[in-house]
KOLGU-4560 file (N, C-alpha, C; in nm, 3 decimals, padded with zeros to 5 digits):
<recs>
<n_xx: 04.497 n_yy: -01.126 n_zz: -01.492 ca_xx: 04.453 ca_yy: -01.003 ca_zz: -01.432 c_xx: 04.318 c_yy: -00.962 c_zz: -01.489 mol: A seq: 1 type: UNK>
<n_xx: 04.243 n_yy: -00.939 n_zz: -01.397 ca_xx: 04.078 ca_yy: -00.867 ca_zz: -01.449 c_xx: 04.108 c_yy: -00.710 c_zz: -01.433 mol: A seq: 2 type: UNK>
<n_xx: 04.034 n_yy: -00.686 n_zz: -01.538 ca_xx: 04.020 ca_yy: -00.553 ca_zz: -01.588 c_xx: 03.921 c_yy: -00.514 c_zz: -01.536 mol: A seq: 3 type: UNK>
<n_xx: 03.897 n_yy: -00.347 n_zz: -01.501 ca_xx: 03.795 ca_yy: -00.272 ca_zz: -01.464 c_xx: 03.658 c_yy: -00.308 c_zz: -01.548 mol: A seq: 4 type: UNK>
<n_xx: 03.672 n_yy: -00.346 n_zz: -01.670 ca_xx: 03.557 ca_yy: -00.345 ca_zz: -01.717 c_xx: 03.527 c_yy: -00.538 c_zz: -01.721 mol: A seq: 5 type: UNK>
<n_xx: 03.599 n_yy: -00.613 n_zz: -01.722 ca_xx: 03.575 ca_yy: -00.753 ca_zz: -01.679 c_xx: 03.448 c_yy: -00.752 c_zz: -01.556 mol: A seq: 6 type: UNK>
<n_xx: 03.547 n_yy: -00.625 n_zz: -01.438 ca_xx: 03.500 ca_yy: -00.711 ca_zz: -01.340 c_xx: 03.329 c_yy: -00.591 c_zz: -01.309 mol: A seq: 7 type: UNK>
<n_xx: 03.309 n_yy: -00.476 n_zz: -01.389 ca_xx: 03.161 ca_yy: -00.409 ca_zz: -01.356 c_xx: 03.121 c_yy: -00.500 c_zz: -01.468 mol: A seq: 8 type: UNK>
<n_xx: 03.151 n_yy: -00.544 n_zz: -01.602 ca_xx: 03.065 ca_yy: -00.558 ca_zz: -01.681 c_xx: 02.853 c_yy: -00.703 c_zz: -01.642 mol: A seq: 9 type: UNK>
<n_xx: 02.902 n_yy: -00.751 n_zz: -01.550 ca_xx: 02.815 ca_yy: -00.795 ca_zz: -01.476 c_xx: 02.751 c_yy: -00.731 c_zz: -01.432 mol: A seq: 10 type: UNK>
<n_xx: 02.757 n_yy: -00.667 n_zz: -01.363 ca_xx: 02.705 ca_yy: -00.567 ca_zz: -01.258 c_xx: 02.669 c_yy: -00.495 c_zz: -01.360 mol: A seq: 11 type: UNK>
<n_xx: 02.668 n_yy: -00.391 n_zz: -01.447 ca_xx: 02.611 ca_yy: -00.346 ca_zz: -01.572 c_xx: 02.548 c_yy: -00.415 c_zz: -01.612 mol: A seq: 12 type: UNK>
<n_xx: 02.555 n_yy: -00.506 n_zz: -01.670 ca_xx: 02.425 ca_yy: -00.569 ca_zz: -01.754 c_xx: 02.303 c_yy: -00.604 c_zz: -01.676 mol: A seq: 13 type: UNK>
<n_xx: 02.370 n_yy: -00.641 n_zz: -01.497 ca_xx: 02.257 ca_yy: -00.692 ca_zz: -01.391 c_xx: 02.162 c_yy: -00.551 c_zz: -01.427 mol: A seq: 14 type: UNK>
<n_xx: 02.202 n_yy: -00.452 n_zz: -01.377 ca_xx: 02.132 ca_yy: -00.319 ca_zz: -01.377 c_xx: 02.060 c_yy: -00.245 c_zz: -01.485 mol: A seq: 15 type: UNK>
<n_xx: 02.116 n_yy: -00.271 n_zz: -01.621 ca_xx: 01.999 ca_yy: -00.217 ca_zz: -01.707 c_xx: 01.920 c_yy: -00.284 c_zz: -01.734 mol: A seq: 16 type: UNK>
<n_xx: 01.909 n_yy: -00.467 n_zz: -01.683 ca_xx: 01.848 ca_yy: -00.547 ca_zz: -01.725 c_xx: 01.711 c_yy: -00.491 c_zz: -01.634 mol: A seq: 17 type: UNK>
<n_xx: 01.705 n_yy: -00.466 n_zz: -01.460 ca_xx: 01.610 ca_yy: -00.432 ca_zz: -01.401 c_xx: 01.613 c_yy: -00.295 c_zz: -01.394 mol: A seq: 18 type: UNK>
<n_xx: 01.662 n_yy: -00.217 n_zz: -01.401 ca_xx: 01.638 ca_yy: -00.066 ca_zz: -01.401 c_xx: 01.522 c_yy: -00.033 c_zz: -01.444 mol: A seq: 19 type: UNK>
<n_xx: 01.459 n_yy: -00.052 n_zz: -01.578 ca_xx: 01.376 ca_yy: 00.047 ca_zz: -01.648 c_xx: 01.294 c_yy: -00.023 c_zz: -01.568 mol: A seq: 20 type: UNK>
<n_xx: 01.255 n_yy: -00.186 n_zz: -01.558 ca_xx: 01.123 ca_yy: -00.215 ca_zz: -01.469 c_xx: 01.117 c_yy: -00.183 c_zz: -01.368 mol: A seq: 21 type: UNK>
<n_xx: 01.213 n_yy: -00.157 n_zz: -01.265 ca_xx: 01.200 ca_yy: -00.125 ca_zz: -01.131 c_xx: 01.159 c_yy: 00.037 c_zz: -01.116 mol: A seq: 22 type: UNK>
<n_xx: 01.269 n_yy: 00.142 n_zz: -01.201 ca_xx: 01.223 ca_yy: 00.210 ca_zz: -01.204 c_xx: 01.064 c_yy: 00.275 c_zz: -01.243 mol: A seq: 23 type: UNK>
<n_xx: 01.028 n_yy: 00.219 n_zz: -01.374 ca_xx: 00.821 ca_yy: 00.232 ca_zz: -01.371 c_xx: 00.801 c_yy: 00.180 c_zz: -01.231 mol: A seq: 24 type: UNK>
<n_xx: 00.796 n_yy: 00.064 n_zz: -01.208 ca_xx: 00.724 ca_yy: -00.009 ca_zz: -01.079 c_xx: 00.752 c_yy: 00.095 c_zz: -00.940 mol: A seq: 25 type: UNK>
<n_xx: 00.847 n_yy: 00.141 n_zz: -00.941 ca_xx: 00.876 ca_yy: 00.186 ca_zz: -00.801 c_xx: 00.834 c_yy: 00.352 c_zz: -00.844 mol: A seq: 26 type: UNK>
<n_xx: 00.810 n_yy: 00.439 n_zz: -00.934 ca_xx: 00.729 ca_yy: 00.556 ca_zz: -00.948 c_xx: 00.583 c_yy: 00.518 c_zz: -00.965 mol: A seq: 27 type: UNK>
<n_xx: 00.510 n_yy: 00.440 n_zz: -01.028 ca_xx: 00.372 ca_yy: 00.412 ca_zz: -01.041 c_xx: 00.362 c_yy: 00.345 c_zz: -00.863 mol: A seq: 28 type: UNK>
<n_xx: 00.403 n_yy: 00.324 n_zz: -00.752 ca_xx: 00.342 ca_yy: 00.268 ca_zz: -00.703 c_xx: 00.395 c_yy: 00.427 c_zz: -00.526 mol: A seq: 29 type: UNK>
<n_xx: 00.480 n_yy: 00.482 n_zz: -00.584 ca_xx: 00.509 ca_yy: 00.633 ca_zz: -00.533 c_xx: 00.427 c_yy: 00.730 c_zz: -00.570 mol: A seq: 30 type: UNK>
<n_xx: 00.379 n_yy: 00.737 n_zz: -00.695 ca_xx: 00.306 ca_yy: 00.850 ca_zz: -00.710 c_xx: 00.189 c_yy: 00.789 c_zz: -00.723 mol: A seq: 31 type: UNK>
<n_xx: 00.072 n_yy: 00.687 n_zz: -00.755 ca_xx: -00.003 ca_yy: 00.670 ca_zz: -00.787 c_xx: -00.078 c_yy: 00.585 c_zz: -00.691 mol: A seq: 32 type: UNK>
<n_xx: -00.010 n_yy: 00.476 n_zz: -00.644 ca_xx: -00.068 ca_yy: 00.342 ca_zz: -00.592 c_xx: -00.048 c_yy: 00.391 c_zz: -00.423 mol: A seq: 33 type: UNK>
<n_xx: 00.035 n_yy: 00.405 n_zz: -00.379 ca_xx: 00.067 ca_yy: 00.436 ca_zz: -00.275 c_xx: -00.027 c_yy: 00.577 c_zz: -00.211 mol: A seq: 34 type: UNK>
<n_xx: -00.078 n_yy: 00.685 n_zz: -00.295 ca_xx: -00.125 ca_yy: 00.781 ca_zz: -00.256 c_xx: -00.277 c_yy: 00.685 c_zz: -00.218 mol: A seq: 35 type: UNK>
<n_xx: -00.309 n_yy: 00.616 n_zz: -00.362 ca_xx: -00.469 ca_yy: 00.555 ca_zz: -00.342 c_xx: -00.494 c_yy: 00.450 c_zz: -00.262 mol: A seq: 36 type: UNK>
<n_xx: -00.399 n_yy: 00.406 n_zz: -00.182 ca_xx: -00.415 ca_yy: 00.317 ca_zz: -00.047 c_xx: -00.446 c_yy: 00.402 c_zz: 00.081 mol: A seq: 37 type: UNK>
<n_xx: -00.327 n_yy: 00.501 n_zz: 00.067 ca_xx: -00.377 ca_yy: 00.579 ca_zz: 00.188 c_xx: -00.501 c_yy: 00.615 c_zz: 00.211 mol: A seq: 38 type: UNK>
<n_xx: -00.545 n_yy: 00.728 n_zz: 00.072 ca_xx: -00.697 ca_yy: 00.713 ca_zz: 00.083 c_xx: -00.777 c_yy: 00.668 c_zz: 00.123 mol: A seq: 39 type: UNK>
<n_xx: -00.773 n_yy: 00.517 n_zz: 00.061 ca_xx: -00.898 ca_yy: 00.422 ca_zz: 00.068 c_xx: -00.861 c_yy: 00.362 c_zz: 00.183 mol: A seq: 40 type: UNK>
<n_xx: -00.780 n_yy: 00.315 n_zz: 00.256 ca_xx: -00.744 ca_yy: 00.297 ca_zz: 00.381 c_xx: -00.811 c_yy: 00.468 c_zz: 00.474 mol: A seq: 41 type: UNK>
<n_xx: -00.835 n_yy: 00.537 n_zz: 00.458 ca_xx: -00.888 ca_yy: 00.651 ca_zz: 00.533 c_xx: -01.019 c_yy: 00.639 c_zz: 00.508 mol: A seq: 42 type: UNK>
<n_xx: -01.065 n_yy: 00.628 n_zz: 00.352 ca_xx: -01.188 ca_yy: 00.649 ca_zz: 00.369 c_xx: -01.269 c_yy: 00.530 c_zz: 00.487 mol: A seq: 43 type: UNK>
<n_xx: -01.187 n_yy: 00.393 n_zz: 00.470 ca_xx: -01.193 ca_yy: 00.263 ca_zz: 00.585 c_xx: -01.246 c_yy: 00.292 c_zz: 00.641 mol: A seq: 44 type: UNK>
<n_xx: -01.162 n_yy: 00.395 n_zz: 00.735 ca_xx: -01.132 ca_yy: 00.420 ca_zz: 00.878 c_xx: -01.286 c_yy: 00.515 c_zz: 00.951 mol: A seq: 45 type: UNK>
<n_xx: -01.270 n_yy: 00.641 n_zz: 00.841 ca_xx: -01.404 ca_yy: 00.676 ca_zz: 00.822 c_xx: -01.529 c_yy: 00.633 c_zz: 00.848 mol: A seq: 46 type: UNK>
<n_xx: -01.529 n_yy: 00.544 n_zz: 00.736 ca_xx: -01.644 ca_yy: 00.463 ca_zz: 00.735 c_xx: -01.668 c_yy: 00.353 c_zz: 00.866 mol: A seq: 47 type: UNK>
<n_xx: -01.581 n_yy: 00.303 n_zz: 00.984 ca_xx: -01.547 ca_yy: 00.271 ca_zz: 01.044 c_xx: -01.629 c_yy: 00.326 c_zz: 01.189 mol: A seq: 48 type: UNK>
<n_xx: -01.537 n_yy: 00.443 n_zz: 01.189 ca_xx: -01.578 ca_yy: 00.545 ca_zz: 01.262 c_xx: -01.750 c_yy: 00.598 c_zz: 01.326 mol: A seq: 49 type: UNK>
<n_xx: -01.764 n_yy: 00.625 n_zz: 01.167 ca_xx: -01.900 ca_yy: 00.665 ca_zz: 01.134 c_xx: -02.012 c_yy: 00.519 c_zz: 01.188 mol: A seq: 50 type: UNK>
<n_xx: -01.969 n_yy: 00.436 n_zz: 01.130 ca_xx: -02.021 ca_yy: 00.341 ca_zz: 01.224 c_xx: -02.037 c_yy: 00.302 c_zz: 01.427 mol: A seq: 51 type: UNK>
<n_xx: -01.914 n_yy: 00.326 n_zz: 01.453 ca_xx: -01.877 ca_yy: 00.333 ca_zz: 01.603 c_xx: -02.010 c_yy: 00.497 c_zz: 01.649 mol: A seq: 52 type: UNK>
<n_xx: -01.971 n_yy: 00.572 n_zz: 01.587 ca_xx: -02.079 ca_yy: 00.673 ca_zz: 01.640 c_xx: -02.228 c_yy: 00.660 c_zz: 01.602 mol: A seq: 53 type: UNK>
<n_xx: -02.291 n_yy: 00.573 n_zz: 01.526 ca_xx: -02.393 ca_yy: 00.541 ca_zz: 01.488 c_xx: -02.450 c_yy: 00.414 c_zz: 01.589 mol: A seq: 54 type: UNK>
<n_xx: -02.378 n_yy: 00.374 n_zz: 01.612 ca_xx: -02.366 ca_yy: 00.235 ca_zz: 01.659 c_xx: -02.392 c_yy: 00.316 c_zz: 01.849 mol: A seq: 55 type: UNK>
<n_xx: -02.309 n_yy: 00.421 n_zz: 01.905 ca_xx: -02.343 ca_yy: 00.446 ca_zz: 02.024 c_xx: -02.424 c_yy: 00.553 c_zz: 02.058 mol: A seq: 56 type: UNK>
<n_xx: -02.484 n_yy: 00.623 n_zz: 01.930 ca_xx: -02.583 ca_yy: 00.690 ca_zz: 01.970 c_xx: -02.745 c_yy: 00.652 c_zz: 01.936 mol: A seq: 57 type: UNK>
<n_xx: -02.761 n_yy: 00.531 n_zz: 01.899 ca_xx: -02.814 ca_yy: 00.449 ca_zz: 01.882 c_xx: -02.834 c_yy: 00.339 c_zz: 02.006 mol: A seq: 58 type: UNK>
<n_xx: -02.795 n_yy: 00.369 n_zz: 02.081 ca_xx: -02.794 ca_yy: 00.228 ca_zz: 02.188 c_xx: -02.954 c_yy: 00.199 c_zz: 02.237 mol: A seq: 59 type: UNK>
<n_xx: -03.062 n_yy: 00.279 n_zz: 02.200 ca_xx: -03.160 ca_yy: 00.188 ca_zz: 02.244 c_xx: -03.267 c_yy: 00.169 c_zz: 02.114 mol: A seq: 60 type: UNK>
<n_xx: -03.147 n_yy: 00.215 n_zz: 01.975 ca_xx: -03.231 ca_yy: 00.133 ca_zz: 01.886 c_xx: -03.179 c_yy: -00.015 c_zz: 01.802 mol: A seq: 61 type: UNK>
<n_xx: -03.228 n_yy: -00.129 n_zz: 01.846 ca_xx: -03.162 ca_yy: -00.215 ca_zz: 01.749 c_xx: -03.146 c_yy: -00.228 c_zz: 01.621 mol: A seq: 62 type: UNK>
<n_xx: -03.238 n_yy: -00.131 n_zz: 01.550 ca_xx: -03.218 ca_yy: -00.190 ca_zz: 01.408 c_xx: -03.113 c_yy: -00.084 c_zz: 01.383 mol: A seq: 63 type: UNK>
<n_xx: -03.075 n_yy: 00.047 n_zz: 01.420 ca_xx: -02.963 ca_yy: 00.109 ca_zz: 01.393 c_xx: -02.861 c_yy: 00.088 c_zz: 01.416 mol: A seq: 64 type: UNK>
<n_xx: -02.863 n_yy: 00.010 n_zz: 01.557 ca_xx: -02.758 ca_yy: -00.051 ca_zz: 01.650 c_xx: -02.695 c_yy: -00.200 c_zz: 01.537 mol: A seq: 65 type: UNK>
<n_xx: -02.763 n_yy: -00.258 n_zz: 01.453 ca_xx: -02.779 ca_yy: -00.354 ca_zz: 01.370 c_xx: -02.661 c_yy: -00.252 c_zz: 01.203 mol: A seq: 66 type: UNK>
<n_xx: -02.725 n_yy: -00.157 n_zz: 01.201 ca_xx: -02.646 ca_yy: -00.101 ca_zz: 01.119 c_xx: -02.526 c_yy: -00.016 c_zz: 01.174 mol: A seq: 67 type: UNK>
<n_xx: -02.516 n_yy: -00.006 n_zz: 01.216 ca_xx: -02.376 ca_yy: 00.070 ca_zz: 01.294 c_xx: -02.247 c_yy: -00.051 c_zz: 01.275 mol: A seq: 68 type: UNK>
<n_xx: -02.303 n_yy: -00.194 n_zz: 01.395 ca_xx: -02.210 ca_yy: -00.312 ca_zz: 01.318 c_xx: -02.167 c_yy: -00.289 c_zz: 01.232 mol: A seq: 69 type: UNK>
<n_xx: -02.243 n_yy: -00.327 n_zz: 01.108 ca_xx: -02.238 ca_yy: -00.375 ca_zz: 01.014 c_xx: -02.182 c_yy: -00.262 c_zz: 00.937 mol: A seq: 70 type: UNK>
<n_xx: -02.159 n_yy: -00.112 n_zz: 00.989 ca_xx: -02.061 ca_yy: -00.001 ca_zz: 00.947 c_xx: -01.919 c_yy: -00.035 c_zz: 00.978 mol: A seq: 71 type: UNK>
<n_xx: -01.897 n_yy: -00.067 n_zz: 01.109 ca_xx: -01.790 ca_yy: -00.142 ca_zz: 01.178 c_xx: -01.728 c_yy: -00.255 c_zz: 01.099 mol: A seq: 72 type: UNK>
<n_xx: -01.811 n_yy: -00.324 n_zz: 01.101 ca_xx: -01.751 ca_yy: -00.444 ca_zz: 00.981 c_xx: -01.693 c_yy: -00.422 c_zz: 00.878 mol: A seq: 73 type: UNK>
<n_xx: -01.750 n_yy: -00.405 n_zz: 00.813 ca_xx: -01.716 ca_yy: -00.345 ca_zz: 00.628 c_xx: -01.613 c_yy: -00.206 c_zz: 00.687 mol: A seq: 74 type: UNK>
<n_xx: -01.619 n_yy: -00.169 n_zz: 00.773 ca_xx: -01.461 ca_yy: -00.047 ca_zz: 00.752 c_xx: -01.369 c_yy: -00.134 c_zz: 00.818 mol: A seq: 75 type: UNK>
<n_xx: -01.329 n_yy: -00.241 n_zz: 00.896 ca_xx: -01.236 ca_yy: -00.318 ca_zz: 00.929 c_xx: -01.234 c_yy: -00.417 c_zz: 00.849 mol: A seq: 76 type: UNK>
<n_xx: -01.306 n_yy: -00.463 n_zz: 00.747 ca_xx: -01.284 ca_yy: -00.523 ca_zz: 00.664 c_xx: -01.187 c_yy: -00.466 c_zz: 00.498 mol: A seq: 77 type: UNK>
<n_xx: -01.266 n_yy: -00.348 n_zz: 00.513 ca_xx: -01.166 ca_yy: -00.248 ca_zz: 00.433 c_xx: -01.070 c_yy: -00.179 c_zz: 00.426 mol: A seq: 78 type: UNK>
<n_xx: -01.016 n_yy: -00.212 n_zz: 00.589 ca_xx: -00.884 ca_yy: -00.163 ca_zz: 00.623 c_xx: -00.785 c_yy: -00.256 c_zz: 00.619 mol: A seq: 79 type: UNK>
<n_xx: -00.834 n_yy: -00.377 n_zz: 00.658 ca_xx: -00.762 ca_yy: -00.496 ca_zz: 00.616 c_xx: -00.725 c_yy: -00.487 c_zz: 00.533 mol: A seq: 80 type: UNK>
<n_xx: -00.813 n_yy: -00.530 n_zz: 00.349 ca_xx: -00.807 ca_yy: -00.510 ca_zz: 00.246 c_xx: -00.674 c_yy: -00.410 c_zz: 00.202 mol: A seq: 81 type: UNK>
<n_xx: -00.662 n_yy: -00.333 n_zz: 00.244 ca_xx: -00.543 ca_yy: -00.225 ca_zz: 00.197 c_xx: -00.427 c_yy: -00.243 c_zz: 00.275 mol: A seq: 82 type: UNK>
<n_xx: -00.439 n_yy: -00.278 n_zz: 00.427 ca_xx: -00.324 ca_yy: -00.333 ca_zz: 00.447 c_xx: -00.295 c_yy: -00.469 c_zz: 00.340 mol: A seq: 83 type: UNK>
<n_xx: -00.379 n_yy: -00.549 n_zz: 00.355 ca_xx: -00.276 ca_yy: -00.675 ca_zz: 00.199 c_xx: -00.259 c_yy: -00.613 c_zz: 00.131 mol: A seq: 84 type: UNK>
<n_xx: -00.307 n_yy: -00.505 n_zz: 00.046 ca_xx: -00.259 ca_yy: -00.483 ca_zz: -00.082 c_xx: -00.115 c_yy: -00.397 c_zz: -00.059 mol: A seq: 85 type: UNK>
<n_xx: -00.119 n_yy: -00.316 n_zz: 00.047 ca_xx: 00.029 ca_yy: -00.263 ca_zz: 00.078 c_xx: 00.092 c_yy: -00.355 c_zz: 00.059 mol: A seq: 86 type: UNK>
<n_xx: 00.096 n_yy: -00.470 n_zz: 00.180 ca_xx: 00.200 ca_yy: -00.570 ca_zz: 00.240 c_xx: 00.248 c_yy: -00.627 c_zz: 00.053 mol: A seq: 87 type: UNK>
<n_xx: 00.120 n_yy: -00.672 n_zz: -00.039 ca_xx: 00.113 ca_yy: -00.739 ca_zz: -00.173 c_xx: 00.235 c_yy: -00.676 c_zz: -00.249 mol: A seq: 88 type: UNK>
<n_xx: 00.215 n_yy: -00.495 n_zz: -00.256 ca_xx: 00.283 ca_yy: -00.382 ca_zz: -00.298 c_xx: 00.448 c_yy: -00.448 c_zz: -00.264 mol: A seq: 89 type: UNK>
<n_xx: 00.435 n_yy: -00.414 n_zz: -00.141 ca_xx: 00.558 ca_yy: -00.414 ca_zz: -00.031 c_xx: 00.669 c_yy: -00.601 c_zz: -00.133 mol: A seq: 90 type: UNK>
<n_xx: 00.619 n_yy: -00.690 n_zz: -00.127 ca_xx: 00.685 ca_yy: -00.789 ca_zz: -00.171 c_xx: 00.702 c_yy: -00.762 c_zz: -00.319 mol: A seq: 91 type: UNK>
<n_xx: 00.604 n_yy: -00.780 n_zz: -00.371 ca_xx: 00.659 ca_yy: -00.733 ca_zz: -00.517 c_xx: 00.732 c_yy: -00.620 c_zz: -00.557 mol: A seq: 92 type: UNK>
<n_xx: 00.799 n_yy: -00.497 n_zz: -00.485 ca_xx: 00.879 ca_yy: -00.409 ca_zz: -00.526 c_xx: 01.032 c_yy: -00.490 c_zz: -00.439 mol: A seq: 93 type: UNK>
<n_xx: 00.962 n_yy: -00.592 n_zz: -00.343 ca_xx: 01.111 ca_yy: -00.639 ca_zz: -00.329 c_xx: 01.173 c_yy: -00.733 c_zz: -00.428 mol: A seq: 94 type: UNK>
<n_xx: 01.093 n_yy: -00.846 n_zz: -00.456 ca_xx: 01.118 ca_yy: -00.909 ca_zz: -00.559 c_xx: 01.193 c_yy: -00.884 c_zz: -00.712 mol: A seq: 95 type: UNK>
<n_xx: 01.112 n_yy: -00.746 n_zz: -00.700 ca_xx: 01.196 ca_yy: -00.681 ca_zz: -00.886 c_xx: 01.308 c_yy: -00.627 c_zz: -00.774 mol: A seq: 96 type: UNK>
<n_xx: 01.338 n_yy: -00.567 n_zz: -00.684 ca_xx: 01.458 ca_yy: -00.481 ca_zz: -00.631 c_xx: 01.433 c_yy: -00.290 c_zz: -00.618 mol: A seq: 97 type: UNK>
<n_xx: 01.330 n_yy: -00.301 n_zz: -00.623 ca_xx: 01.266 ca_yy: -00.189 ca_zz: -00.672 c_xx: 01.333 c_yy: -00.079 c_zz: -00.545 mol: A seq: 98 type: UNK>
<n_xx: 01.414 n_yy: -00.001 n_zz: -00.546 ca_xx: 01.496 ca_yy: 00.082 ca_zz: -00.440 c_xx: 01.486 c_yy: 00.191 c_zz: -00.426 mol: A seq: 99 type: UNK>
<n_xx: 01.415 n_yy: 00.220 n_zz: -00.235 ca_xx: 01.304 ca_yy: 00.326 ca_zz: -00.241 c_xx: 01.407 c_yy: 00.446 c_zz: -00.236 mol: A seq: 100 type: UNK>
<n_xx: 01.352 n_yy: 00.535 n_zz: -00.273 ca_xx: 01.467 ca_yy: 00.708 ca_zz: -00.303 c_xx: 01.421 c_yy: 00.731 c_zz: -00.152 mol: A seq: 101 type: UNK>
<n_xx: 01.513 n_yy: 00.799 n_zz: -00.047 ca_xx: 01.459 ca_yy: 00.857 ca_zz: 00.011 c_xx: 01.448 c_yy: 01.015 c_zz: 00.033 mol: A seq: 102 type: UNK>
<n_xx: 01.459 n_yy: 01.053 n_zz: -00.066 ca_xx: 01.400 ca_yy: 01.201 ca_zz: -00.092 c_xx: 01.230 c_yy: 01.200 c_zz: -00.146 mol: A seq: 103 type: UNK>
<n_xx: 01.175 n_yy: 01.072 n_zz: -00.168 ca_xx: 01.095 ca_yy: 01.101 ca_zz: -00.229 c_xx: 00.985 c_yy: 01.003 c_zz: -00.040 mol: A seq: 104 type: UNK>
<n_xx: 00.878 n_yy: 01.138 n_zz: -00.027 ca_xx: 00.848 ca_yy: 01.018 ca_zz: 00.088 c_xx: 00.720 c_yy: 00.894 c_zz: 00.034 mol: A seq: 105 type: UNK>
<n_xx: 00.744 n_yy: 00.794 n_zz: 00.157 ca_xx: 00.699 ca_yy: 00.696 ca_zz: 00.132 c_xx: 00.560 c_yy: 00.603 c_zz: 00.230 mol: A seq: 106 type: UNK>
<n_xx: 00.468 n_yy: 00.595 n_zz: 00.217 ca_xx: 00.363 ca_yy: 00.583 ca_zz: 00.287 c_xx: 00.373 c_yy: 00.461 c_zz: 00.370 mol: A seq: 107 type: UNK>
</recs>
């Protein structure tokens, strides 16, 4: 016959073994990492933007029309950029087990 504590004592040791890391990993990337993607994924978008309107009020100058692109570029290039680092985020909190609260929201 297995005993109550036979049969959690696994399951206990599984859990304090990843707890404390999951827990840091999954608050540093809730309060800290996760806020500064959004950001910089906005400022992207921004910068993006700001290009698209440079870029069409510009239409009969090329060399502005030349920089407007090249606003376009570098903010879809920088939006990219933060989507990998999410998606990067996103696998490595699966990997440790990292288990999102949902009281706490999540970007």
């Amino acid at each position: 016959m297995n005993t109550l504590l036979e049969y959690l004592s696994p399951k206990i040791a599984e859990a304090a073994a990843v707890s404390p890391i999951a827990n840091f990993v999954g608050k540093v990337n809730r309060y800290i990492t996760n806020p500064l993607i959004v950001l910089m994924f906005a400022a992207a978008l921004v910068y993006f933007l700001y290009g698209v309107v440079q870029f069409i009020t510009n239409a009969d100058k090329p060399d502005e029309r030349e920089i407007g692109q090249s606003h376009m570029l570098w903010g879809v290039i920088g939006m990219f950029i933060m989507f990998a680092v999410f998606a990067i985020i996103r696998i490595l909190e699966n990997t440790l087990g990292v288990k999102h609260n949902p009281n706490v929201p999540s970007y």
